[in-house]
C-alpha positions as protocol buffer text, in pm:
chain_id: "A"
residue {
  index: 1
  type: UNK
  ca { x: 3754 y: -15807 z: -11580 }
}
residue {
  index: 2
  type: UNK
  ca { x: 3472 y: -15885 z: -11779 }
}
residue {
  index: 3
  type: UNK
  ca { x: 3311 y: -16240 z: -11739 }
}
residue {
  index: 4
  type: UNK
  ca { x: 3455 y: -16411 z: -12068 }
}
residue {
  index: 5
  type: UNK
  ca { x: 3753 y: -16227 z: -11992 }
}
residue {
  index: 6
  type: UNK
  ca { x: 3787 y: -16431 z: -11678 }
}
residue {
  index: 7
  type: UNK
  ca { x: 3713 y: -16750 z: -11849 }
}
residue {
  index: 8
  type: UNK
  ca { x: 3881 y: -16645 z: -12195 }
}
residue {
  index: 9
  type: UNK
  ca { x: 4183 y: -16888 z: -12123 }
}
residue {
  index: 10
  type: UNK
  ca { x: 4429 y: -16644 z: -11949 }
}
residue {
  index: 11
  type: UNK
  ca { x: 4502 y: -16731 z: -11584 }
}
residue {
  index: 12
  type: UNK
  ca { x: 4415 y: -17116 z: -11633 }
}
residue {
  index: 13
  type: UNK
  ca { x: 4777 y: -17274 z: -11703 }
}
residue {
  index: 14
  type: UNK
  ca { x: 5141 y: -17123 z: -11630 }
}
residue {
  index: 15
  type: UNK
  ca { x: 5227 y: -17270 z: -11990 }
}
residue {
  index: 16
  type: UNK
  ca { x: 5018 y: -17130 z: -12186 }
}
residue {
  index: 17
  type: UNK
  ca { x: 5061 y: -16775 z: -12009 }
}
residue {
  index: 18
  type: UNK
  ca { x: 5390 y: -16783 z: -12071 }
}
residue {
  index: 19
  type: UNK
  ca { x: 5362 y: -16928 z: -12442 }
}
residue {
  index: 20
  type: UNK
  ca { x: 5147 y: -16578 z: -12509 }
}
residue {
  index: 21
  type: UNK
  ca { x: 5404 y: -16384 z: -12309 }
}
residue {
  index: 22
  type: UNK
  ca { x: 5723 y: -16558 z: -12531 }
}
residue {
  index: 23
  type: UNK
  ca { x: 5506 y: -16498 z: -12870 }
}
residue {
  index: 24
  type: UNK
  ca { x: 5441 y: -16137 z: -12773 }
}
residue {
  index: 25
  type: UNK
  ca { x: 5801 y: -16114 z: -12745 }
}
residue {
  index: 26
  type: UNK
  ca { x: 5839 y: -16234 z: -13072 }
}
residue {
  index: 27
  type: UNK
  ca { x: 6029 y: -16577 z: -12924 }
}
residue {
  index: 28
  type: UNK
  ca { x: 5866 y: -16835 z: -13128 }
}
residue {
  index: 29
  type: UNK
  ca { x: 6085 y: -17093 z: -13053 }
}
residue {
  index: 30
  type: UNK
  ca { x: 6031 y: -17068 z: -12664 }
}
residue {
  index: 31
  type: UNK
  ca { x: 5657 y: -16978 z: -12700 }
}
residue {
  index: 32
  type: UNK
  ca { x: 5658 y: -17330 z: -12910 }
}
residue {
  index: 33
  type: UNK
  ca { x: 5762 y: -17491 z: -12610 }
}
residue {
  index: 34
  type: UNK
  ca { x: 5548 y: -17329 z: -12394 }
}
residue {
  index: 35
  type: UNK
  ca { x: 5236 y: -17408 z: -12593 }
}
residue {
  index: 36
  type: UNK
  ca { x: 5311 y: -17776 z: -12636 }
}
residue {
  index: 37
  type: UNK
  ca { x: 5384 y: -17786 z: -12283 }
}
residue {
  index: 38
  type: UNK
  ca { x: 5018 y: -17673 z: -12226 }
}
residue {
  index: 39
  type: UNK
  ca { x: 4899 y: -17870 z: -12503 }
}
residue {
  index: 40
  type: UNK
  ca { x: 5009 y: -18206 z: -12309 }
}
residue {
  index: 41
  type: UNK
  ca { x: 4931 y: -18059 z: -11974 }
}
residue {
  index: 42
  type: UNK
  ca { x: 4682 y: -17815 z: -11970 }
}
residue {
  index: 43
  type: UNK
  ca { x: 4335 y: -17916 z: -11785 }
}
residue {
  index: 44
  type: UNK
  ca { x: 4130 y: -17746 z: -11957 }
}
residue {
  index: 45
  type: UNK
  ca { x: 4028 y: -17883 z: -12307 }
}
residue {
  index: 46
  type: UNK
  ca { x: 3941 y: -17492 z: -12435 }
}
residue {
  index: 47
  type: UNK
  ca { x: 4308 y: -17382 z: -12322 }
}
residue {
  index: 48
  type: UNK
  ca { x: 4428 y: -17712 z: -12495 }
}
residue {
  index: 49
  type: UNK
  ca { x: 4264 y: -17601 z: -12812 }
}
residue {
  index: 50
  type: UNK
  ca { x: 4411 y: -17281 z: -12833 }
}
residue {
  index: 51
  type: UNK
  ca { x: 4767 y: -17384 z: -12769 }
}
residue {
  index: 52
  type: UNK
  ca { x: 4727 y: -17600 z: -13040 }
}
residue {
  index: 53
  type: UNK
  ca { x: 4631 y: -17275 z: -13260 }
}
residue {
  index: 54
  type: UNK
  ca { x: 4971 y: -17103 z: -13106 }
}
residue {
  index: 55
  type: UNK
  ca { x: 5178 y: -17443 z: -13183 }
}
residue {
  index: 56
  type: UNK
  ca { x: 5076 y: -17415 z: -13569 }
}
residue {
  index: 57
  type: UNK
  ca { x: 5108 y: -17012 z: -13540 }
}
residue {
  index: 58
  type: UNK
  ca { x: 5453 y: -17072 z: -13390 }
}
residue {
  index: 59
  type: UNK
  ca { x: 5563 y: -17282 z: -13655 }
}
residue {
  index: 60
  type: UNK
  ca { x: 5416 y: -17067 z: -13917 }
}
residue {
  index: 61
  type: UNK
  ca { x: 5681 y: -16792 z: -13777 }
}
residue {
  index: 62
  type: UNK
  ca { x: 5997 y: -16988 z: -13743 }
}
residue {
  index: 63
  type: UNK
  ca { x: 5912 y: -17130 z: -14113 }
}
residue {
  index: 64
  type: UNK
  ca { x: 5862 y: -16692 z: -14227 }
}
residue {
  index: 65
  type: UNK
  ca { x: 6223 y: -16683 z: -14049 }
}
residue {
  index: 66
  type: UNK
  ca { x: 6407 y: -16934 z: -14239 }
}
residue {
  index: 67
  type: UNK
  ca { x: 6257 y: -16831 z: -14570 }
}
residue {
  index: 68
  type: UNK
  ca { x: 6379 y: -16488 z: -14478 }
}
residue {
  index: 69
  type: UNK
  ca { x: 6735 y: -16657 z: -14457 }
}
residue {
  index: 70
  type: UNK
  ca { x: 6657 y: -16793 z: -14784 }
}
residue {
  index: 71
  type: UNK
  ca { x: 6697 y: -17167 z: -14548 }
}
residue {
  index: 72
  type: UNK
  ca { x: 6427 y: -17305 z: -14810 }
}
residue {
  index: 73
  type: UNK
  ca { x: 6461 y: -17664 z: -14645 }
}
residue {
  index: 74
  type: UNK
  ca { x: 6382 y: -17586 z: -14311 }
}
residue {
  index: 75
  type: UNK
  ca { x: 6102 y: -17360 z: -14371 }
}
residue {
  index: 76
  type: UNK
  ca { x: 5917 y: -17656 z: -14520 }
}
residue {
  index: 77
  type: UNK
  ca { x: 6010 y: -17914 z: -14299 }
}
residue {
  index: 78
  type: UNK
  ca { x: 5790 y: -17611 z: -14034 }
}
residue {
  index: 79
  type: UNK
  ca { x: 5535 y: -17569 z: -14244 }
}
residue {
  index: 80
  type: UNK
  ca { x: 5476 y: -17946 z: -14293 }
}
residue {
  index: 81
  type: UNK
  ca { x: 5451 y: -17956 z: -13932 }
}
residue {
  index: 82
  type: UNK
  ca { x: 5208 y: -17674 z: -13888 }
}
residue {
  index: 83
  type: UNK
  ca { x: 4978 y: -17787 z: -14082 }
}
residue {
  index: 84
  type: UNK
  ca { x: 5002 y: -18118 z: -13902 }
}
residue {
  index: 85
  type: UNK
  ca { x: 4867 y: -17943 z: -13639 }
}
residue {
  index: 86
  type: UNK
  ca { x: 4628 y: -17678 z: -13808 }
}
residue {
  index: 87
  type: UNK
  ca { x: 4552 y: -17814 z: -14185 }
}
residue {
  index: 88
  type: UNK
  ca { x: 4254 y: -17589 z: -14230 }
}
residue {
  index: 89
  type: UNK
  ca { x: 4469 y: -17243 z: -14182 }
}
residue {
  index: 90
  type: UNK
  ca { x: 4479 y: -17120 z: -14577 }
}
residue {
  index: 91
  type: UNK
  ca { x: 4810 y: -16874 z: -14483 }
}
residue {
  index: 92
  type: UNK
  ca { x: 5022 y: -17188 z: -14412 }
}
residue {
  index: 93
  type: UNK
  ca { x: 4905 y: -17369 z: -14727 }
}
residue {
  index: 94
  type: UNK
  ca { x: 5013 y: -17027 z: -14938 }
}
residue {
  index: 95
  type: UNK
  ca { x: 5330 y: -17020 z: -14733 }
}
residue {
  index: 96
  type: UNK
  ca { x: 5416 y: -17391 z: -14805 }
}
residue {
  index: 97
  type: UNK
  ca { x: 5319 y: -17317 z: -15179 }
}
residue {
  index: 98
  type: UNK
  ca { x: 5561 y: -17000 z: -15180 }
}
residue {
  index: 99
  type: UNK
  ca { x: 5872 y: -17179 z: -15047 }
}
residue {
  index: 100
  type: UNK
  ca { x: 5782 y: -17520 z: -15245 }
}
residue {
  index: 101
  type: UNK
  ca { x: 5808 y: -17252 z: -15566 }
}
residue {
  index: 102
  type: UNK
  ca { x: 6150 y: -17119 z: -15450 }
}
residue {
  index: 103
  type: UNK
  ca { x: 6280 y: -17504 z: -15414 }
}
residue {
  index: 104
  type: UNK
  ca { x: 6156 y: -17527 z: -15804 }
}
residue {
  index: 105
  type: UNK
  ca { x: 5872 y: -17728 z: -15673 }
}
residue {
  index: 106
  type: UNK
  ca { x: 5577 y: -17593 z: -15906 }
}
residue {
  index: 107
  type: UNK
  ca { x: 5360 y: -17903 z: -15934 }
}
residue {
  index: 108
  type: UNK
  ca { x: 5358 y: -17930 z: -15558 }
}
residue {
  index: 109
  type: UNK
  ca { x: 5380 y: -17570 z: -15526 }
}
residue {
  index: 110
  type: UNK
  ca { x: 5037 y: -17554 z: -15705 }
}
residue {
  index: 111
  type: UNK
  ca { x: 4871 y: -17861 z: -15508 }
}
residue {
  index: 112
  type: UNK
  ca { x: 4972 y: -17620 z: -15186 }
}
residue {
  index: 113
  type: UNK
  ca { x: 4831 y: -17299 z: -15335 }
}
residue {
  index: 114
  type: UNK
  ca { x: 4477 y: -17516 z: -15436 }
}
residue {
  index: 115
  type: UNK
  ca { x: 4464 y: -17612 z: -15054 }
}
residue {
  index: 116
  type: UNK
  ca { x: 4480 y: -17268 z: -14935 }
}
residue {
  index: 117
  type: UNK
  ca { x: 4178 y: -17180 z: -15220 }
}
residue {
  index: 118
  type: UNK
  ca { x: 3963 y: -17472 z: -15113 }
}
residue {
  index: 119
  type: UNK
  ca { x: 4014 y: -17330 z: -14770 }
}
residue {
  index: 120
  type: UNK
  ca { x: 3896 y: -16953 z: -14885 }
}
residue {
  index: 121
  type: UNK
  ca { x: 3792 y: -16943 z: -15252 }
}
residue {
  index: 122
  type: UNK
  ca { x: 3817 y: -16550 z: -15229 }
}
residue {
  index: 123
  type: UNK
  ca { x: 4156 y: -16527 z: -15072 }
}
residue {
  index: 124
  type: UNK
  ca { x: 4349 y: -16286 z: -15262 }
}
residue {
  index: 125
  type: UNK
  ca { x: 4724 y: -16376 z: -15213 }
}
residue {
  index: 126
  type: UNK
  ca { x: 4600 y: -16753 z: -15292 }
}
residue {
  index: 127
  type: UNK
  ca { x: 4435 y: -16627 z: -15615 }
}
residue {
  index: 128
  type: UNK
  ca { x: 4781 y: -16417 z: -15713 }
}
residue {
  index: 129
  type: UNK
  ca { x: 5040 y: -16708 z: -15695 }
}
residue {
  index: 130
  type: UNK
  ca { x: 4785 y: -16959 z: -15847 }
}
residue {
  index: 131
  type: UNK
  ca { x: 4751 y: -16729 z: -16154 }
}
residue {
  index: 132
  type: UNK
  ca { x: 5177 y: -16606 z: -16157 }
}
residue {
  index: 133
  type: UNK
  ca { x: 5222 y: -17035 z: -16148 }
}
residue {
  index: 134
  type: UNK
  ca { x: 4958 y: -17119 z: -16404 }
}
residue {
  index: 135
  type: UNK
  ca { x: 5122 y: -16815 z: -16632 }
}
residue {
  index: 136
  type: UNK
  ca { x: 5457 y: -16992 z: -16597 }
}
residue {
  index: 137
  type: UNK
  ca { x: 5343 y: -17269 z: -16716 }
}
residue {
  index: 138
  type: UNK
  ca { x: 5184 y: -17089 z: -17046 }
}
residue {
  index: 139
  type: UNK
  ca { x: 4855 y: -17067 z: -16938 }
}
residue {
  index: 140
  type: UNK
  ca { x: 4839 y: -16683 z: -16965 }
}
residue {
  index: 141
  type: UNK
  ca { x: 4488 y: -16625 z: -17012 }
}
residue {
  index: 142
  type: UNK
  ca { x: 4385 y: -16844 z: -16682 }
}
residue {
  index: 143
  type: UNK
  ca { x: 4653 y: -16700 z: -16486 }
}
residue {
  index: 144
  type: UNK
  ca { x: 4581 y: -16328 z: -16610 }
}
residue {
  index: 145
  type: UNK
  ca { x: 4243 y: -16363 z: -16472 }
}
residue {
  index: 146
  type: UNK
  ca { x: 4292 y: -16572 z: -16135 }
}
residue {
  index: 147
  type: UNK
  ca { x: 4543 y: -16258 z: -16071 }
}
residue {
  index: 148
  type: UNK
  ca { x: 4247 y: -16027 z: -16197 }
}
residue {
  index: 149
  type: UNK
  ca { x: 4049 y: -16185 z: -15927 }
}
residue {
  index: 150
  type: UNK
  ca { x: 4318 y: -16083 z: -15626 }
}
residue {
  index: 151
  type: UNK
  ca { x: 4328 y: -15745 z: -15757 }
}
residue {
  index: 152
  type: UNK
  ca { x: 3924 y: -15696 z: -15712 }
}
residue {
  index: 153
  type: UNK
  ca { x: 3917 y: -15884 z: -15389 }
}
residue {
  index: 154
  type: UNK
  ca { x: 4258 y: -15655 z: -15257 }
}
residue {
  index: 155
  type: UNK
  ca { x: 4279 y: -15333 z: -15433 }
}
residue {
  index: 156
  type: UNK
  ca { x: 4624 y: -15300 z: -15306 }
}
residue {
  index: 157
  type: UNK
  ca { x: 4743 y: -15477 z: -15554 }
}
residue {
  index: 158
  type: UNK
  ca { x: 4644 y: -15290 z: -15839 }
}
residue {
  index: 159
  type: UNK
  ca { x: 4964 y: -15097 z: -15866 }
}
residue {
  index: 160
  type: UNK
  ca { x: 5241 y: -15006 z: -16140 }
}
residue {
  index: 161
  type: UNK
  ca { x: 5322 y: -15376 z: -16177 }
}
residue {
  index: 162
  type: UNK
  ca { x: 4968 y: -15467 z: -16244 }
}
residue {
  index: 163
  type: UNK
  ca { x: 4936 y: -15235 z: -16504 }
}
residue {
  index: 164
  type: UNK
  ca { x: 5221 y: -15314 z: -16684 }
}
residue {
  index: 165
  type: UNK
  ca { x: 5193 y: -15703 z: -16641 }
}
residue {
  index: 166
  type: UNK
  ca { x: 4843 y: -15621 z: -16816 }
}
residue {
  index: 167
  type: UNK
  ca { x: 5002 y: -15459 z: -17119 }
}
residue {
  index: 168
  type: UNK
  ca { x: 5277 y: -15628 z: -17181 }
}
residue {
  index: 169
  type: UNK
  ca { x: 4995 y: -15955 z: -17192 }
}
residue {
  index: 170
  type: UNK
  ca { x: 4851 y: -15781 z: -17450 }
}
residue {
  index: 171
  type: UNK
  ca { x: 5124 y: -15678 z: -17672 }
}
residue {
  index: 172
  type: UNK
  ca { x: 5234 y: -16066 z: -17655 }
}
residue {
  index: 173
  type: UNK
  ca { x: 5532 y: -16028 z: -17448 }
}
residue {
  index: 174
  type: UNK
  ca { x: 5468 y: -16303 z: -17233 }
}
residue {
  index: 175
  type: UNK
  ca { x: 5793 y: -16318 z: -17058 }
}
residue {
  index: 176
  type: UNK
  ca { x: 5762 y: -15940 z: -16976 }
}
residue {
  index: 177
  type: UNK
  ca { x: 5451 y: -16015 z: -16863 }
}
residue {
  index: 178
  type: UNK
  ca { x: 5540 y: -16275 z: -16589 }
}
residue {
  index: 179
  type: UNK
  ca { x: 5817 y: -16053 z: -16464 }
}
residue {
  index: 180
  type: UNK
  ca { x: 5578 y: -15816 z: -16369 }
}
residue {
  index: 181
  type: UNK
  ca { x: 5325 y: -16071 z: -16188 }
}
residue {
  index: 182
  type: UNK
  ca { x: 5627 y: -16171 z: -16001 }
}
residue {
  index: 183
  type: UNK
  ca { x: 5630 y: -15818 z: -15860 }
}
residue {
  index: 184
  type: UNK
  ca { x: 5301 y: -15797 z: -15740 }
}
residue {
  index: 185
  type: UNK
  ca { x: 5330 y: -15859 z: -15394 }
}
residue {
  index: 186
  type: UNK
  ca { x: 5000 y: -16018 z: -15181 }
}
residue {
  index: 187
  type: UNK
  ca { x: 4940 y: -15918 z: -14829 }
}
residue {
  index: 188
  type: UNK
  ca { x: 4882 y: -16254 z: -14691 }
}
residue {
  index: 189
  type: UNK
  ca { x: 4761 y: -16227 z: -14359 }
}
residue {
  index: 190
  type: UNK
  ca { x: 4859 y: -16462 z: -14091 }
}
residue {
  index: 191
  type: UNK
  ca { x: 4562 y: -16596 z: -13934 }
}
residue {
  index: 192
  type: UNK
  ca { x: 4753 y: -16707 z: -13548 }
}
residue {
  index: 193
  type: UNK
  ca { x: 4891 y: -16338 z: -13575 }
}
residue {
  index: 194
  type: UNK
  ca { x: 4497 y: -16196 z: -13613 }
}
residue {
  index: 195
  type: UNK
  ca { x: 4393 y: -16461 z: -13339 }
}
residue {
  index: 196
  type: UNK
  ca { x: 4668 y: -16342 z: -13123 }
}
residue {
  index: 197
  type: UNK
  ca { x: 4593 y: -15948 z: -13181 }
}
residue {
  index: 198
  type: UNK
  ca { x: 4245 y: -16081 z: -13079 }
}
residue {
  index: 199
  type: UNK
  ca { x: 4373 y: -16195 z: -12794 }
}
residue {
  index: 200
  type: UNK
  ca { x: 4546 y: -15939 z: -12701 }
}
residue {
  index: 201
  type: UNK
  ca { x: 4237 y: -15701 z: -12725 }
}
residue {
  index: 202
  type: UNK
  ca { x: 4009 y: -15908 z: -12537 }
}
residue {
  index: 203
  type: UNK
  ca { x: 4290 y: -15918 z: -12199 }
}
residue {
  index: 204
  type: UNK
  ca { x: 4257 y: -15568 z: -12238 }
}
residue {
  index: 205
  type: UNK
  ca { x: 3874 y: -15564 z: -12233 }
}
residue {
  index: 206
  type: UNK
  ca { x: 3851 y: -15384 z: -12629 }
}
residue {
  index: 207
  type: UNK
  ca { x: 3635 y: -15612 z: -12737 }
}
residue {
  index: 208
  type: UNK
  ca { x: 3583 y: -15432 z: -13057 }
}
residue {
  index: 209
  type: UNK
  ca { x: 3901 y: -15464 z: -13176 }
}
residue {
  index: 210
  type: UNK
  ca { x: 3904 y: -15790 z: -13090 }
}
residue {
  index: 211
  type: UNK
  ca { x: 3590 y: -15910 z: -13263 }
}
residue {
  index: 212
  type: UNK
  ca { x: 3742 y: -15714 z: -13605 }
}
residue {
  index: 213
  type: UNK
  ca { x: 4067 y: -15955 z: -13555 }
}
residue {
  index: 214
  type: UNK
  ca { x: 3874 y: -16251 z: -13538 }
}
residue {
  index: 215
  type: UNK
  ca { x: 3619 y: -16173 z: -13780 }
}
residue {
  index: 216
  type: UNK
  ca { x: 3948 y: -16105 z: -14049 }
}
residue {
  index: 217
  type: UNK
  ca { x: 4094 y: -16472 z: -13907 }
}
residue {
  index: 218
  type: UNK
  ca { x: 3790 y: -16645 z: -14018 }
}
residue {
  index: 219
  type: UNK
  ca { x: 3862 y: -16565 z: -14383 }
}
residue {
  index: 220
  type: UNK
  ca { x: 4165 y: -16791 z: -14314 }
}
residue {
  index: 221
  type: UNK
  ca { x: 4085 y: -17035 z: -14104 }
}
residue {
  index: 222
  type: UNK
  ca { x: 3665 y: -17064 z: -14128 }
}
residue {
  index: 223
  type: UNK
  ca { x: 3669 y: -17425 z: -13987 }
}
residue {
  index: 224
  type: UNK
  ca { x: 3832 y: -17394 z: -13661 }
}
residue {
  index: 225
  type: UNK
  ca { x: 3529 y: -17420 z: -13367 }
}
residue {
  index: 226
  type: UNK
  ca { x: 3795 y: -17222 z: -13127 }
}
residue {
  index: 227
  type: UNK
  ca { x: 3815 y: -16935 z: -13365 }
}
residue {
  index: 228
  type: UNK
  ca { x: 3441 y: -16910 z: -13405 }
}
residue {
  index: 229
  type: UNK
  ca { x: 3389 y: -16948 z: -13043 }
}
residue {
  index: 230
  type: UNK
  ca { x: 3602 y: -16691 z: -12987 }
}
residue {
  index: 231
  type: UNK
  ca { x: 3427 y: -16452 z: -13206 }
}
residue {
  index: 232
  type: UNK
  ca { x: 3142 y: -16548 z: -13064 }
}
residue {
  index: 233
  type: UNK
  ca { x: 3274 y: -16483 z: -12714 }
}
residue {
  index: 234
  type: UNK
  ca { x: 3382 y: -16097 z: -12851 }
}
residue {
  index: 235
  type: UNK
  ca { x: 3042 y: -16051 z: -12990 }
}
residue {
  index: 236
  type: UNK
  ca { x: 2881 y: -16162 z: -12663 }
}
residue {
  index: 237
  type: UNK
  ca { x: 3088 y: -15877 z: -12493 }
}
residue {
  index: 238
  type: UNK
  ca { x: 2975 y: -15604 z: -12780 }
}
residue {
  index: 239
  type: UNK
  ca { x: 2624 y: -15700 z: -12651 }
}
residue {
  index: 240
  type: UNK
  ca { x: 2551 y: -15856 z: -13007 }
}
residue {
  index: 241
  type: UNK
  ca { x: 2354 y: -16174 z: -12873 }
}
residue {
  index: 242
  type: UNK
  ca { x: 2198 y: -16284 z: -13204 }
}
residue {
  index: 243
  type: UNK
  ca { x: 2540 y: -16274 z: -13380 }
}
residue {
  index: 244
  type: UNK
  ca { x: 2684 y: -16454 z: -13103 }
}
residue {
  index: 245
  type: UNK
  ca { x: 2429 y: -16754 z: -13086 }
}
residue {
  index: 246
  type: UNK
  ca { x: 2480 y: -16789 z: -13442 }
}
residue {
  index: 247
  type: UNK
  ca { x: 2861 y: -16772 z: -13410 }
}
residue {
  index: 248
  type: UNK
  ca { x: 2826 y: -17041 z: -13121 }
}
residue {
  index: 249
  type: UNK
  ca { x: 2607 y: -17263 z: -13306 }
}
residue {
  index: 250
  type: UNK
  ca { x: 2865 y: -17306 z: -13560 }
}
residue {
  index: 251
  type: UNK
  ca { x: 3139 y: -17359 z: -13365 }
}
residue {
  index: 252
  type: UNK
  ca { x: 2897 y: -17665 z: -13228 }
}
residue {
  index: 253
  type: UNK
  ca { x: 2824 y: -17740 z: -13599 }
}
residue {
  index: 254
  type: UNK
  ca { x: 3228 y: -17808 z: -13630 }
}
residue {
  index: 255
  type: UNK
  ca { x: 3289 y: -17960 z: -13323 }
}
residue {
  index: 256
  type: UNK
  ca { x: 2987 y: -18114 z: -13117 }
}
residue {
  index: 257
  type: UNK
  ca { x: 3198 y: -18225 z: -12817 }
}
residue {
  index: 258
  type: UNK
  ca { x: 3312 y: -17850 z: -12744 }
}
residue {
  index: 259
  type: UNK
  ca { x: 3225 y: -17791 z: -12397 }
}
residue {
  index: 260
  type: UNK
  ca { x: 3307 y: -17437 z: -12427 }
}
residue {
  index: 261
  type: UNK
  ca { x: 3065 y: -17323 z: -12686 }
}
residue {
  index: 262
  type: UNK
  ca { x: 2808 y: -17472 z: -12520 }
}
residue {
  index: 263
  type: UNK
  ca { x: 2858 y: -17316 z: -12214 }
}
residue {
  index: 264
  type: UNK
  ca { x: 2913 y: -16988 z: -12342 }
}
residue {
  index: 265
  type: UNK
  ca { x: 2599 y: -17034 z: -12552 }
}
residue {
  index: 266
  type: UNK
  ca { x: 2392 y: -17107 z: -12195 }
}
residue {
  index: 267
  type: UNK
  ca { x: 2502 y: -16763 z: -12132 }
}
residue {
  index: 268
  type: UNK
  ca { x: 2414 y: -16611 z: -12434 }
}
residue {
  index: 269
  type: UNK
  ca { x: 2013 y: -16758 z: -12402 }
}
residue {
  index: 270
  type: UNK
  ca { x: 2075 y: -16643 z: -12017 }
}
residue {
  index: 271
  type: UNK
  ca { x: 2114 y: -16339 z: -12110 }
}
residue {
  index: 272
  type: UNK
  ca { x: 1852 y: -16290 z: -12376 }
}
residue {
  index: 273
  type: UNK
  ca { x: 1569 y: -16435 z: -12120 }
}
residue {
  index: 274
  type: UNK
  ca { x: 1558 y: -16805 z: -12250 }
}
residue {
  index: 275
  type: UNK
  ca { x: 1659 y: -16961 z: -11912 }
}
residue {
  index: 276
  type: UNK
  ca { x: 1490 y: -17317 z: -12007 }
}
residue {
  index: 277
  type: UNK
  ca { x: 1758 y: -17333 z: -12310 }
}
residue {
  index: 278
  type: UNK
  ca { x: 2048 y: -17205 z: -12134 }
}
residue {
  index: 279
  type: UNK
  ca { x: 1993 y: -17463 z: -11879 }
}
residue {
  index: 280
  type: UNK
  ca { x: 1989 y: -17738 z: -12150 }
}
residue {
  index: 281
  type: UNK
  ca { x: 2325 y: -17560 z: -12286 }
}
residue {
  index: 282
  type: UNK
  ca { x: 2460 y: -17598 z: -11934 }
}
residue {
  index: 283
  type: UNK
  ca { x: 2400 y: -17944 z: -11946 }
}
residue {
  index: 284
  type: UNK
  ca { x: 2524 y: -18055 z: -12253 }
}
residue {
  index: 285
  type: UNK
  ca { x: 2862 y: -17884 z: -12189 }
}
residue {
  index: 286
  type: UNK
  ca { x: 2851 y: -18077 z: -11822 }
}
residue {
  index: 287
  type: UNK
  ca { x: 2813 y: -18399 z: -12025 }
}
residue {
  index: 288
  type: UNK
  ca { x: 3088 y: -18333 z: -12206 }
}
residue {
  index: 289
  type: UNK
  ca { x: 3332 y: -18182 z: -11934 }
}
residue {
  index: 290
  type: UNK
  ca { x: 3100 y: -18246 z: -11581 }
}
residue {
  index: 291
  type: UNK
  ca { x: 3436 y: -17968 z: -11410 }
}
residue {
  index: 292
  type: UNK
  ca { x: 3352 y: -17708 z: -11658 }
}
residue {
  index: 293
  type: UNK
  ca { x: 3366 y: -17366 z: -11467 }
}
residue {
  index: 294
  type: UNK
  ca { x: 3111 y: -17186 z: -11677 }
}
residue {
  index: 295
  type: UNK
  ca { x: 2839 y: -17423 z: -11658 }
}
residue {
  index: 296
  type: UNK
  ca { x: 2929 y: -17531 z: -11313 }
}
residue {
  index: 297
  type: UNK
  ca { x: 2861 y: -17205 z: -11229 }
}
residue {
  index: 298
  type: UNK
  ca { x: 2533 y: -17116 z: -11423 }
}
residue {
  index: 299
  type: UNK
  ca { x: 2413 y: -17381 z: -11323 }
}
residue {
  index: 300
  type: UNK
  ca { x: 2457 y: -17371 z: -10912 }
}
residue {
  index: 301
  type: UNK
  ca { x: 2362 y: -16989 z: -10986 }
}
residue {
  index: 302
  type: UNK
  ca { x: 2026 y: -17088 z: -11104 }
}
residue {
  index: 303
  type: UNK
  ca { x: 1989 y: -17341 z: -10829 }
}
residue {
  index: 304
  type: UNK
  ca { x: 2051 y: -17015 z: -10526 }
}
């Protein structure tokens, strides 16, 4: 195993093992269990972080479940929770928006769907319901053009309905028109599910894959410091030291009591021959957490 992979928060705590195990499985509700056992339990603060990720993830999939039983009520009371938990992940915002429009929510509905935009400006399936909701409510030409938007940024959507929503607009038939934007279907991705096929990649050492999964979650979720570390920690492995640093940095830029990033950026500097800046790296992510295995390591390594 490669050396992130060894530190990459698999083999740490029996919770959160069997939390990744459960949601691999597809059994959210015992993976939730198992992640907020590890959330209380777990000793390391980078494990903690990432359960916390799997909590919201969970919840995100149980709420997908009872909207797929059309169970409206509970769906929301899962979201709610979620993004409790994770209130910078755009995909739950849009999925609280979606069911808050099938309760006949819309004003709240289109509070949700501005939360997901503030999140990611660009983000297609955000950009689509925003522009069917604001057509509802008669503003066709503001909601023809936020849906123009998700077509250029997804070009998946540019299909039959599309076209017809489009002429139908201009002919006047406004009803017609919304039927059709009602068809077009976004491919909102789930952000936990691209963290988790990260995951996945980087236990089996395919860190390319895994940096692509990442790099797709941080269009959803840009503000999380574990995401970005773990991108980081991918491009580390690809050998891509500059793009790590920078990935690193950030992470610190979001959170400046993560241990991790720290540490892993004292390996980064290692490795690209600044050994006076790693060591300070070291240092500040022994402040932080003085048991941190990384930097206990590096640093007793550069002591031998």
């Amino acid at each position: 195993m490669s050396f992130v992979g060894k530190w990459f928060g698999f083999g740490k705590d029996q919770a959160f093992d069997d939390g990744i195990r459960a949601y691999e499985k597809r059994s959210f509700a015992d993976a939730l269990g198992r992640f907020r056992d590890s959330l209380s339990h777990a000793q390391d603060l980078a494990v903690r972080e990432r359960a916390k990720s799997y909590v919201a993830g969970c919840l995100g999939k149980l709420a997908r479940e009872s909207m797929n039983h059309r169970d409206f009520e509970d769906a929301e009371k899962y979201l709610i929770e979620a993004i409790d938990v994770r209130p910078g992940f755009a995909d739950l915002w849009l999925s609280l928006a979606q069911v808050r429009r099938a309760l006949g929510n819309r004003v709240q509905a289109m509070a949700d769907v501005e939360k997901a935009l503030e999140i990611n400006p660009n983000y297609s399936a955000g950009l689509a319901l925003r522009g069917t909701l604001l057509y509802k409510t008669g503003q066709h030409a503001e909601g023809l053009s936020d849906v123009h938007r998700a077509v250029a940024f997804d070009h998946r959507l540019a299909g039959k309905a599309w076209e017809v929503a489009q002429a139908a607009h201009q002919a006047g038939d406004f009803d017609k028109a919304y039927e059709e934007l009602l068809q077009i279907k976004p491919h909102g991705d789930d952000a936990n599910d691209l963290v988790a096929a990260g995951d996945h990649h980087a236990k089996k050492g395919d860190w390319k894959q895994a940096e692509a999964h990442y790099r797709a979650a941080l269009e959803i979720a840009p503000s999380y410091a574990d995401v970005r570390c773990r991108h980081g920690q991918a491009l580390m492995e690809l050998g891509e030291l500059h793009s790590a640093t920078q990935a690193f940095q950030h992470a610190i830029a979001i959170n400046p009591d993560y241990s991790e990033a720290y540490a892993l950026m004292g390996v980064v500097l290692r490795r690209s021959g600044d050994e006076e800046n790693a060591l300070i790296a070291f240092r500040h992510a022994l402040d932080i957490d003085p048991h941190h295995p990384i930097a206990s390591q590096e640093v007793l390594y550069r002591r031998r």
